[in-house]
N, C-alpha and C positions, 0 to 999 in steps of 0.2 A: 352604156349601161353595164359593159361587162365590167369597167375598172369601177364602174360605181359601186357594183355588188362586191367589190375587195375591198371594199372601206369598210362594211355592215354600217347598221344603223349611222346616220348625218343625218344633220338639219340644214337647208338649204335656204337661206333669207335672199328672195332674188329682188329684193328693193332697196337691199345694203351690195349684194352679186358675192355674198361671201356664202364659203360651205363650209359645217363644221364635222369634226369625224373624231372617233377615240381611237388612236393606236399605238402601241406596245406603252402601255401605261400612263400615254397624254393625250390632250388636246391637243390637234391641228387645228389650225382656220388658215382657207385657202382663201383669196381676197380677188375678185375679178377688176378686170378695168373699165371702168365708166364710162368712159367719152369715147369709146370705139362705135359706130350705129351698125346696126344690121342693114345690108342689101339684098334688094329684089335678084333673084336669079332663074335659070329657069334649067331644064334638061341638060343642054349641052354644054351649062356650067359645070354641072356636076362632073358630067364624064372626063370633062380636062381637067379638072381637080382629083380627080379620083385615078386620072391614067398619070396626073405627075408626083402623085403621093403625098397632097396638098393635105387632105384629110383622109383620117385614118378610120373614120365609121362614118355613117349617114343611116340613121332612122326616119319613121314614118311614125306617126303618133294620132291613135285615132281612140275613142274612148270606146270601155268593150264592161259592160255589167258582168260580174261575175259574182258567185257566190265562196266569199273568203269567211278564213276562220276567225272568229270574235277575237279582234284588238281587247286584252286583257286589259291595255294601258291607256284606253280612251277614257279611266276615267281621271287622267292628269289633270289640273288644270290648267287651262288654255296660256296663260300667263308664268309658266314656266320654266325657269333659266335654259335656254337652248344648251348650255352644260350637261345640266342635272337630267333633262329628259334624253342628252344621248345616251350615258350613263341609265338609267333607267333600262332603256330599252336594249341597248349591249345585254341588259342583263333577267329579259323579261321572263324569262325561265322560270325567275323565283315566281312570278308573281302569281302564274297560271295554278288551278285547279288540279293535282294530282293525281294522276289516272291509275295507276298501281299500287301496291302495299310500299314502304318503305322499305329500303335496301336493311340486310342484316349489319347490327354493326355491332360494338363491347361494350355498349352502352344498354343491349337490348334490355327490357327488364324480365327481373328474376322474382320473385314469390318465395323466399323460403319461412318455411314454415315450423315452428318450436317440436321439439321431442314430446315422439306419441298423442301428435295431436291426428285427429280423426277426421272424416271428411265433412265441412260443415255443407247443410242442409237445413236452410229457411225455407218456413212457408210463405209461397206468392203472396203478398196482400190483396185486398179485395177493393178492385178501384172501379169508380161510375161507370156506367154502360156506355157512357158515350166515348170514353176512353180509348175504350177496345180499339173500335176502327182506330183510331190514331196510332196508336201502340203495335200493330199490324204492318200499318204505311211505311212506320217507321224502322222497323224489323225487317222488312221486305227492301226497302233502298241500303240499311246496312248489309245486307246480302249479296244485294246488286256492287255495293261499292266493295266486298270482300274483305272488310274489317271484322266480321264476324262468321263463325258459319255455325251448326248442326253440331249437336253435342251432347254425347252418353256418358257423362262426366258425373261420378257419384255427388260431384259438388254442386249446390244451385245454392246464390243468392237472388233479395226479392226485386221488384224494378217500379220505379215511379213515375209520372209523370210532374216535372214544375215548371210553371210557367214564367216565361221571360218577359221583358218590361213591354218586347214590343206585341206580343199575345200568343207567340210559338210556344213550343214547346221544347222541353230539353227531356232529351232519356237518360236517367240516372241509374242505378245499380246501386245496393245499398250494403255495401259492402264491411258494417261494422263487426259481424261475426268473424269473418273472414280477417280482418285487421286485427281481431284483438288475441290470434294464433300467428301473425304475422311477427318474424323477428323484425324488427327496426331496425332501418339503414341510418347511420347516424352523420351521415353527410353534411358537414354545416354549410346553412344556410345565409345567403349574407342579409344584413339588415337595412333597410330602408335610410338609413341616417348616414352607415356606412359609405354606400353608393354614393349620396348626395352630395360628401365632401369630397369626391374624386375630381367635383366638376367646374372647382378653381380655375379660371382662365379661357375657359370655351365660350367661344360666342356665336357659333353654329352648332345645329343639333339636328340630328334625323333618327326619326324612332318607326320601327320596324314589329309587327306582332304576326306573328307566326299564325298561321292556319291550324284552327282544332290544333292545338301543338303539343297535347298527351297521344292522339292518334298519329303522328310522325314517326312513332315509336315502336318498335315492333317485343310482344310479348314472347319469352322463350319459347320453344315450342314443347319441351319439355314441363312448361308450368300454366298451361294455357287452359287444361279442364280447370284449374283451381278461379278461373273465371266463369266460371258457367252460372248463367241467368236461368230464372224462368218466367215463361209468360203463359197467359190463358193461351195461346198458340203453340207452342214449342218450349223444346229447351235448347240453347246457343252456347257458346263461348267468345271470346274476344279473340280475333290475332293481334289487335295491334294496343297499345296500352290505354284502359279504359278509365275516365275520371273515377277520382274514390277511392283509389289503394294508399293503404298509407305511404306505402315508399313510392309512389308513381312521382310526387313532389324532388326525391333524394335524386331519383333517374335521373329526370328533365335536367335539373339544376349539375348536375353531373355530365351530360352530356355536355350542355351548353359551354361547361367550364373549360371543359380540354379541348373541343373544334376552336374555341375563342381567345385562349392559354398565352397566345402572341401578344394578343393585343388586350386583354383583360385590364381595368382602372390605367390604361394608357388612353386608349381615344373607343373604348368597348366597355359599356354595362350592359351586366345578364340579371335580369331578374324573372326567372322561369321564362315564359315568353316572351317578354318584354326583353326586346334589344335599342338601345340608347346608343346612336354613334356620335361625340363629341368633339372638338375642331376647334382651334387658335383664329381661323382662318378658311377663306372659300375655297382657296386652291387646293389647300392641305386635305379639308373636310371631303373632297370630291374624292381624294386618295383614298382616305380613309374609309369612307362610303363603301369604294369600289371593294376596296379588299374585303368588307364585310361580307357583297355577293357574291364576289367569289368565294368566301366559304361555306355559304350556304346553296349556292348550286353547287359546289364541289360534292357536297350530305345531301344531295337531294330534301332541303330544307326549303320548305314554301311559309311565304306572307302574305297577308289578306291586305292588297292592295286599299281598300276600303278605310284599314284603321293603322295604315303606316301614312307620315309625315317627313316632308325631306330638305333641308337647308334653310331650317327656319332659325329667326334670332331668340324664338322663345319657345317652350313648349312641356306640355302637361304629361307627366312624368311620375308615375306610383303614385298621384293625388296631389302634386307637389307640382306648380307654375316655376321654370327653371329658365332663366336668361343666362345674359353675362352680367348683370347687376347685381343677383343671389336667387334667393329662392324664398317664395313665399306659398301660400295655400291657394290649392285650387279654387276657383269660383264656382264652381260647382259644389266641392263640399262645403263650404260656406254657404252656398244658400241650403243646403242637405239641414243642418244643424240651426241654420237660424228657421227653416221650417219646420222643426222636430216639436211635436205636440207638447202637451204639459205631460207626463208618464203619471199614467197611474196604478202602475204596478211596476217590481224591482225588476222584470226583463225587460221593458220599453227606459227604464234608468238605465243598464246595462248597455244597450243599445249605445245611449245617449253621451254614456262617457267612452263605453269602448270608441266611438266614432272621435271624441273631440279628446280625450285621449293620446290619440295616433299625430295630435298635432302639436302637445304640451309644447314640444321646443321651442315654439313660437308665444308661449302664455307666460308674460310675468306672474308667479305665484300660482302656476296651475293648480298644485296641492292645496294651497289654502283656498283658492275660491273654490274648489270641488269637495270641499273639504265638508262641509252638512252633507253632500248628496252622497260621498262614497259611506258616510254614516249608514244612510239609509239601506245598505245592500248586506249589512248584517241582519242575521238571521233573526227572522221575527221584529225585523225596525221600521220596517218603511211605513210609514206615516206623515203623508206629506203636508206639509206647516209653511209658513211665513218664511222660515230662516232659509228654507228648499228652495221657494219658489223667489227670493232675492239670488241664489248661490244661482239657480237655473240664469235666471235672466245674468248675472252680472257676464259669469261663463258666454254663454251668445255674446253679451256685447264684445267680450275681450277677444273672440275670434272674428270676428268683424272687424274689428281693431287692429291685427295682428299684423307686426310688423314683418318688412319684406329682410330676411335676413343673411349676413353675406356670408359668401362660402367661405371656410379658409385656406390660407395659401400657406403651405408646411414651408416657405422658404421663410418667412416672416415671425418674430416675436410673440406671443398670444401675451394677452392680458387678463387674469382674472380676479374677479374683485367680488369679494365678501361681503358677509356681515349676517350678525346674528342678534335678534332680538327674544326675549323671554318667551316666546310663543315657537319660532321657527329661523330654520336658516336658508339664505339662499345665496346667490352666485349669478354672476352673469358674464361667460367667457368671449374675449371680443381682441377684433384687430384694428389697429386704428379710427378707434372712436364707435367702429359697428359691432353692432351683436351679429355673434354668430347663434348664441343659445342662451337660453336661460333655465334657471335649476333653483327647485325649491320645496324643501321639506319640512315636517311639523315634530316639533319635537315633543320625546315621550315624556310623561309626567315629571319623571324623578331629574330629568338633564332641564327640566325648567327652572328645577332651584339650584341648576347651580350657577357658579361665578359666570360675568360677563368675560374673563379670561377664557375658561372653559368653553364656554359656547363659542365664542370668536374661533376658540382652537379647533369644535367641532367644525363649524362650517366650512374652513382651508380641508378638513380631512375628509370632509364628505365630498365637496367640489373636487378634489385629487379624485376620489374616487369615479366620480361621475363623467367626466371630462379624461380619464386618462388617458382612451386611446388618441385624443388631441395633443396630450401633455409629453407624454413620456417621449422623449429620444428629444425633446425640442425644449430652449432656454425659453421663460418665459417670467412674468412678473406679477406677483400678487398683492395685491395691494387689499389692506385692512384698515377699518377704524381703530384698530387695536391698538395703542401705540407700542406696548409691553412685547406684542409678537414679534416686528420687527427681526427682533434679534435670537429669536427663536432658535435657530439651530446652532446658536450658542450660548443658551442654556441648560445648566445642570436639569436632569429629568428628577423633579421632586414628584410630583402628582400622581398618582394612578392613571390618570386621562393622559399626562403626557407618554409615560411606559405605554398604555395602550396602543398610543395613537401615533409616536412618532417613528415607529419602523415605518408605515405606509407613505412616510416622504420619501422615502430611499429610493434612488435609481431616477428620483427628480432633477433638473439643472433647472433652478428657480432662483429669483431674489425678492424677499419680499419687502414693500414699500408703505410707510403708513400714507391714508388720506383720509380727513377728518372728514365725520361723516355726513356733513353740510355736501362735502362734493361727491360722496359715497353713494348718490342717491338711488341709482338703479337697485345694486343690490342690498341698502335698508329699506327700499320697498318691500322686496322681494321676502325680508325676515318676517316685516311688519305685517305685512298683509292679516295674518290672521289673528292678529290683535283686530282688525278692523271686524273679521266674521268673528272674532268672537263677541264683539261688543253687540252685535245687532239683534240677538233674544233680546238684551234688555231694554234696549231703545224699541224694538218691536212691544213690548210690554207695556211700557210708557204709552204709547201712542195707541194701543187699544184702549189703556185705563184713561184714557182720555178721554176717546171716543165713547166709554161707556156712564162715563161721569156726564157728558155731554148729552145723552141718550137718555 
């Protein structure tokens, strides 16, 4: 047992007789031999083995109940690569409950606050009686845990209770006075789409989520009254960084950037909490894996075992289902949106496209079929009609519908292809024969009467636009019904539209190709589309004057 505790953590399979261990940055597997049998022996074996140096230990093994501390890691499942769980457990540090504040580090956050601003000072709101107690409980374990304490801080904002899906509670701090004297940390933030085209080529994935991961964080202690709460109990402050500040977002995402710096869009996405480690391969992935926890025991950084995932071929990802085949929409929000009531009123439409919205890249023509209901969010419009409640439904069907789309691969050619009809233009950028995205806008009044030249040259200048951070630094090919464009960037600029428009080629390496637009189909849909909503008031019209002639 004593060489065995020099291994730490192994898994021992004694119906294969092999033992596995992690050391100096691999697997071992030690392999016994089979067909040896064990012999009966008795006492005065031992001693003559023992006086010729035959064997080097001899234990006694009798079983002894004791009371140990809670396996963090029982709740693995059972069916777990004997790899992955040594790994794991080499590294179960992270996964454990926190027992002290976070170490200080350059990342702590800071509060500053604009010139001659004054101490803000809301009044408590006034919340049901039954509140109280909970609002006590929970003020009393953040005390115990030492994330907050006791505070004569001129500052107080007020504190809420909202309720979680599973019926808890969450304590909020309402912190919008206090933000809107807050300078802004302008730290960019990465975007959702960004991330997802990093992840060409991975066909293993382990996704990690940090524990409470704004409270990891420690508030300066120089800025720490300008967090002070009030409750019907007391008044408090925060130590460690509390949901609700406007820059508590900038912190996080900043922390994360520089502990991760190594390995960021190599085999590491940060998305605030959300850690995505990504892999070519199982061996590689384990590497990969590994160095992740090493950097987060290094920050004394913990994850909630419960909502981390490990060595999977697929996995749900900022709302996005992500293999090695591409990336399609989660099933969850799919059923979210296909259960989304009829809105009758412009916040629950709000809702409705904010949510389906977040998914366009995957909607042929999202603009045009959204296109009555985004009507409706102008001021004094909502009035919901026939031509709403087809946009509603067509909308559902097309996410339902939504195709699984592939990531792209920067080493490879893109292909984007146009087209524009009298209503709208759209695009659909792709590599060998798959979408990676599709793009589609409605054009304004005055660009509908112009030439089919014009519009075609619109739609290349908006797709460049849309797609550039795809495009730029990389040859690629566009292909138009146009035949006239073709030879585009060797034409004299006669037009206003072309002066306009044709600096934003520049810095491009394109060639572009005609294809007649029988085989242009994707993106003459994509123009057409709202030729389609536009026709349907009148064919809705028809069909009541029918129904009323009938009647």
């Amino acid at each position: 047992s004593t060489w065995l505790a020099t291994l730490g953590p192994h898994v021992a399979d004694y119906a294969t007789l092999s033992l596995k261990f992690f050391q100096n940055g691999k697997f071992i597997t030690l392999q016994g031999e089979g067909q040896v049998e064990a012999t009966p022996a008795q006492l005065h074996h031992f001693r003559r083995l023992h006086h010729t140096d035959a064997i080097e230990e001899c234990f006694a093994i009798q079983w002894s109940k004791e009371d140990a501390p809670e396996d963090v890691l029982v709740e693995l499942p059972t069916n777990m690569d004997p790899e992955m769980a040594i790994l794991l457990h080499t590294y179960a540090a992270v996964f454990q409950i926190p027992t002290s504040l976070p170490p200080q580090r350059e990342q702590d956050h800071a509060i500053p606050l604009q010139q001659d601003s004054g101490p803000i000072k809301v009044r408590p709101y006034r919340y049901p009686h039954t509140q109280k107690e909970q609002i006590e409980k929970m003020v009393q374990e953040m005390l115990e845990q030492g994330i907050i304490q006791p505070s004569n801080s001129p500052f107080s904002s007020p504190i809420l209770l909202v309720k979680k899906k599973d019926g808890s509670w969450r304590f909020c701090t309402d912190y919008r006075a206090l933000n809107a004297i807050t300078i802004k940390d302008k730290f960019p933030m990465p975007t959702v789409d960004e991330l997802l085209d990093e992840l060409y080529g991975a066909q293993y994935f382990s996704k990690l989520d940090l524990r409470s991961g704004y409270h990891q964080i420690m508030v300066k202690p120089e800025d720490r009254f300008k967090t002070a709460f009030r409750t019907h109990h007391g008044h408090y402050e925060w130590l460690v960084m509390p949901f609700g500040l406007t820059n508590a977002p900038a912190t996080f995402q900043c922390l994360m950037n520089k502990i991760f710096q190594f390995a960021l869009r190599k085999f590491v996405l940060v998305f605030f909490d959300d850690i995505l480690v990504y892999s070519p391969s199982w061996n590689i992935h384990l590497q990969h894996l590994e160095a992740v926890l090493q950097i987060l025991q290094h920050h004394e950084l913990y994850a909630r075992l419960s909502k981390c995932s490990f060595g999977t071929r697929e996995v749900d990802y900022l709302g996005h289902k992500v293999s090695g085949t591409g990336v399609s929409m989660e099933s969850t929000k799919i059923q979210a949106i296909m259960d989304w009531p009829t809105p009758v009123n412009v916040k629950q439409l709000r809702g409705f496209l904010g949510l389906t919205g977040y998914y366009r890249r995957f909607i042929k023509s999202y603009a045009h079929i959204a296109g009555p209901l985004t009507e409706l969010l102008k001021k004094d419009s909502f009035q919901w009609h026939n031509e709403a409640q087809l946009a509603f439904n067509k909308l559902k069907k097309a996410m339902m519908e939504a195709p699984v789309l592939a990531l792209p691969d920067f080493t490879q050619p893109f292909i984007l292809e146009t087209d524009a009809s009298g209503i709208g233009v759209g695009a659909v950028l792709g590599q060998n024969g798959h979408p990676i995205a599709y793009f589609s806008k409605k054009l304004a009044p005055r660009m509908q009467k112009q030439s089919a030249y014009t519009r075609e040259l619109l739609a290349i200048t908006e797709a460049l636009a849309k797609f550039r951070h795809y495009l730029l630094g990389n040859k690629f090919i566009i292909r138009t019904d146009q035949r006239s464009l073709k030879s585009l960037m060797d034409q004299s600029l006669q037009t206003p539209e072309q002066q306009a428009w044709l600096h934003k080629f520049l810095g491009f390496d394109f060639k572009i190709e005609y294809k007649p637009g029988k085989d242009n189909q994707a993106a003459d849909a994509l123009s057409r589309m709202f030729m389609l909503a536009w026709s349907e008031p009148h064919s809705l019209f028809l069909q009541e004057l029918k129904h009323k002639l009938t009647n």
